[in-house]
N, C-alpha and C positions, 0 to 999 in steps of 0.2 A: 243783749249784745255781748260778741266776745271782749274778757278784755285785751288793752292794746298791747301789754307784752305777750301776749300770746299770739297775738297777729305778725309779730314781729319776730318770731324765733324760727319763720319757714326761711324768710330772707338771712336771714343770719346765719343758717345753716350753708346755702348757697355761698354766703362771702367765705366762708371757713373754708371749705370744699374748693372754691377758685385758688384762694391763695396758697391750702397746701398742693393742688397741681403744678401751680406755678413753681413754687418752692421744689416740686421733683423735680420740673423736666427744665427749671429755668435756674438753675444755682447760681449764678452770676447775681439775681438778683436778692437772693436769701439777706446779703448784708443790706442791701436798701432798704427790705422791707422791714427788719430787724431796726435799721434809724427811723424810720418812717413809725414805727410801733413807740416806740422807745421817747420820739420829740411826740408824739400828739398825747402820749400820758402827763406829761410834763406841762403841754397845754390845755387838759383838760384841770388838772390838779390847780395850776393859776388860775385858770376861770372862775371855778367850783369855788376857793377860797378868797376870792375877791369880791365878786359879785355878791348886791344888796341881797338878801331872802326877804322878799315879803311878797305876798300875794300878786303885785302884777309884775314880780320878774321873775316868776319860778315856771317855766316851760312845763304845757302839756302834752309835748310831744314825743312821741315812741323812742324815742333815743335815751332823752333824759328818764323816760320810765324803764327803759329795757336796764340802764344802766346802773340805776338807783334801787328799784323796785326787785326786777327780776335778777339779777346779777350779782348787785353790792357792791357794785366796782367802788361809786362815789358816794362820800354820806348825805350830800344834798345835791338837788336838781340845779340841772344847766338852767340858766337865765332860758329867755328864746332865742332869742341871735343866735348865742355859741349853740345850742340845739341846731337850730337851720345850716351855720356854715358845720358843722361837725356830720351833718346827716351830707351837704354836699359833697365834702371829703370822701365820705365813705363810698358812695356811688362815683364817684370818681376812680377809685381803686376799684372798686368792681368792672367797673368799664377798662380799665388800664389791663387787667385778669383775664376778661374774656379777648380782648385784641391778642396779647399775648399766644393764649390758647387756642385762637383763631389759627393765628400764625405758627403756630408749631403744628396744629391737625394737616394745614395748607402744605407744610415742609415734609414730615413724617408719611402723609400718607399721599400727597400729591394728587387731591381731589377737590378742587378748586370751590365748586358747589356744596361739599360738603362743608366745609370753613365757615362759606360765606351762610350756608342755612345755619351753621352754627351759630354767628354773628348776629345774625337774625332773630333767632329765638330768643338768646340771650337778650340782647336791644330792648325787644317787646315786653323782658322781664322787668326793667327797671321800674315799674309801677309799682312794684312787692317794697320799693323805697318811699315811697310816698307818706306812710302812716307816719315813718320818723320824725319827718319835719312837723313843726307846731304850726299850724294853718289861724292864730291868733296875730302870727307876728308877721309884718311884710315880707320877714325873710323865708316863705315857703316856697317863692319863688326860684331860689337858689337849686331848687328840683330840675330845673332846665339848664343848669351851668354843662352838664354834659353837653347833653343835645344843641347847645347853642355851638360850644366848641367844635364840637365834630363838624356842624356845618360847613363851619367856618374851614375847618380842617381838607373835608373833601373836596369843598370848592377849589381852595387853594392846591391841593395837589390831581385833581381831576382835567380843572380848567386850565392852571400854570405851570406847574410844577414838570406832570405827564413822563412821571417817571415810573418804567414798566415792572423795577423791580421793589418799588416800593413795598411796605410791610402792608400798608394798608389797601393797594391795591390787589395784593396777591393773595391775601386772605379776602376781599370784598367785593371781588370780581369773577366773573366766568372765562375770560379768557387772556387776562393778566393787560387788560387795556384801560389806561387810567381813567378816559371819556365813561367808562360804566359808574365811576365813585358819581356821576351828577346823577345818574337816574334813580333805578332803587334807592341804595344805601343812602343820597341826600335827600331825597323825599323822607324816607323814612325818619332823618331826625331833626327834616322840619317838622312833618307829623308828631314827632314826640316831642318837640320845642310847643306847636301849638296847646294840644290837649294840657301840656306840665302847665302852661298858663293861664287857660279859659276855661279846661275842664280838669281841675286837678281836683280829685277827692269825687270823684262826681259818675253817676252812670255810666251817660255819655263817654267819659273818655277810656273807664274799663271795653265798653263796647267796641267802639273804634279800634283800641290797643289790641284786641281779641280778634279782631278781623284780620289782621297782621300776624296771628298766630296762624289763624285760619290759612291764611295764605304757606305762611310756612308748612303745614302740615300738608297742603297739597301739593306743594312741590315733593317733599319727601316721596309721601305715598304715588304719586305720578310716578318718580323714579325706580321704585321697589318693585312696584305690584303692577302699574300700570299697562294696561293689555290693550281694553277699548276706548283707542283714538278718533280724537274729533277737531275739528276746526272753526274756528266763527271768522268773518270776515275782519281785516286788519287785528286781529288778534295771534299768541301762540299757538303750538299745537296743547292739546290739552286732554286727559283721562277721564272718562267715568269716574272709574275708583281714585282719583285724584281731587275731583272733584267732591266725590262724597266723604273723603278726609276733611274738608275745606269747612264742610259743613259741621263735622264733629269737633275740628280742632277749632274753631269759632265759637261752638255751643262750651266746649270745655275751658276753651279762654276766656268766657264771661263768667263762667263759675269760679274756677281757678282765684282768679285776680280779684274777684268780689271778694271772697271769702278771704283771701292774705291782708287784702286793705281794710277787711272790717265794713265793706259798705252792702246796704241792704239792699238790694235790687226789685224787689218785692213783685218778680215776676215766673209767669209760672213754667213747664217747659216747653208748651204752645211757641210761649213766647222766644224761648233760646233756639225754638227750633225756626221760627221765622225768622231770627237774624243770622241763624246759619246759613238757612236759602239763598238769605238774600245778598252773604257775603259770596257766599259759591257763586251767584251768578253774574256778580259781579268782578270777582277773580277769573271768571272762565270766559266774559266777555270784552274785558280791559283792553286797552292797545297795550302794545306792548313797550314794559316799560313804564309804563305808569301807572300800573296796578295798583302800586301803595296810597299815591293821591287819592285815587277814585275811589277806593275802600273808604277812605277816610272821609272822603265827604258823604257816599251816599250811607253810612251807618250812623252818620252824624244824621242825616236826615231822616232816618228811618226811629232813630230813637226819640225823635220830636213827634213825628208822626203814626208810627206803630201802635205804641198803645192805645192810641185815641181809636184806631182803627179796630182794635180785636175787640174794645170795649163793645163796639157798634155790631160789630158779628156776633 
């Protein structure tokens, strides 16, 4: 198996890269994240030197190894807790990075779809955070502090709020209407609230998360390339060549993400090609509007049930 600093230096690269975009195209924020940098070394440095060392407080988790191990920032490992809230933080600021850049693609280029597939992809990325957290200690949990917020977040400005020039509606939406933040975008981060909870570290929720790639990568290519249109009953219209994106970008979101988290999948490409199939056909027969749900549950099912099945074939 790889080891976990090296699983962790794809994600890391990604935060570097969010934040110096931010830093170009957002200068207003350069001083905040400059204190934001500047107080969590401060609170890293008080943890590190207070905290007991002895074997059940010394965190196994990606953060305190990337930090200790591969880096040398600190001379001894985070406890678990500060491990878990310090991996929270971090995906925190990643998510704060890509809204951001959401909303300046939204502003800049004034292509609504393009924002929100951006938001999208990104989203689906947050799993490449998961190694960090120490899965010993209950606070692994804290993997879902985004996803719980945003919830809460688009609820509140979708359902209440329904304000059209919102940051989040205009980046997260197709036609700047705040009633879209409850379909997609809040499915989506109940879906990532559930799986950060039930299936964290696990197949199952690389699988499901890669269906939502999936899905992303068929809208792209629908848009691009998209020639031979089709329709299924209560569904969108939908592409061939969109469609066979859906399949690929599925098959390569289950590799992708396996391979950043470290987890072993131990299946062959039979197998990645059956749950591409079966996310395309499921993204291309969806009512509309609920695609994210239904992805979600039917790869959840299929991952229970598939390999029993291919065994038998």
């Amino acid at each position: 198996p790889r080891s976990i600093s090296s699983i962790v230096i794809g994600h890391c690269i990604v935060i570097v890269q969010a934040h110096c975009f931010l830093i170009a195209f957002c200068p207003t924020h350069t001083k905040l994240l400059s204190i934001m940098t500047e107080e969590a070394g401060r609170i890293i440095a008080a943890a590190t030197s207070s905290q007991i060392r002895n074997n059940n407080n010394i965190s196994n988790g990606g953060l305190s190894t990337l930090l200790v191990d591969t880096l040398g920032i600190l001379p001894h490992p985070l406890s678990p807790m500060y491990n878990n809230i310090f991996s929270a933080l971090i995906t925190i600021l990643y998510v704060k990075a890509v809204m951001e850049i959401g909303a300046f693609i939204r502003v800049k280029y004034g292509v609504p779809e393009l924002s929100r597939k951006f938001v999208h992809l990104c989203a689906c990325s947050y799993v490449m955070f998961w190694p960090l957290f120490d899965s010993s200690h209950w606070g692994w949990r804290l993997n879902v502090t985004v996803p719980v917020v945003m919830s809460l977040r688009l609820l509140y400005k979708g359902a209440i709020l329904k304000d059209p020039e919102d940051e989040d509606v205009r980046s997260m939406s197709r036609t700047s209407s705040p009633s879209e933040l409850l379909y997609g975008p809040l499915q989506m981060t109940l879906v990532m609230t559930y799986i950060g909870l039930t299936k964290f570290m696990t197949n199952t929720g690389i699988i499901i998360i890669a269906s939502l790639v999936g899905d992303w990568m068929a809208a792209m290519v629908g848009i691009q390339y998209g020639k031979h249109r089709y329709r299924v009953p209560l569904g969108g219209e939908k592409s061939i060549e969109g469609t066979i994106g859906c399949v690929v970008g599925t098959m390569g979101g289950i590799w992708f993400y396996s391979y950043m988290c470290g987890i072993e999948l131990g299946e062959g490409w039979k197998m990645l090609l059956a749950y591409g199939c079966i996310s395309a056909v499921v993204e291309a027969t969806a009512f509309r509007n609920w695609d994210n749900f239904l992805l979600a549950v039917a790869m959840e099912m299929s991952s229970k049930h598939l390999p029993n099945y291919m065994e038998l074939a």
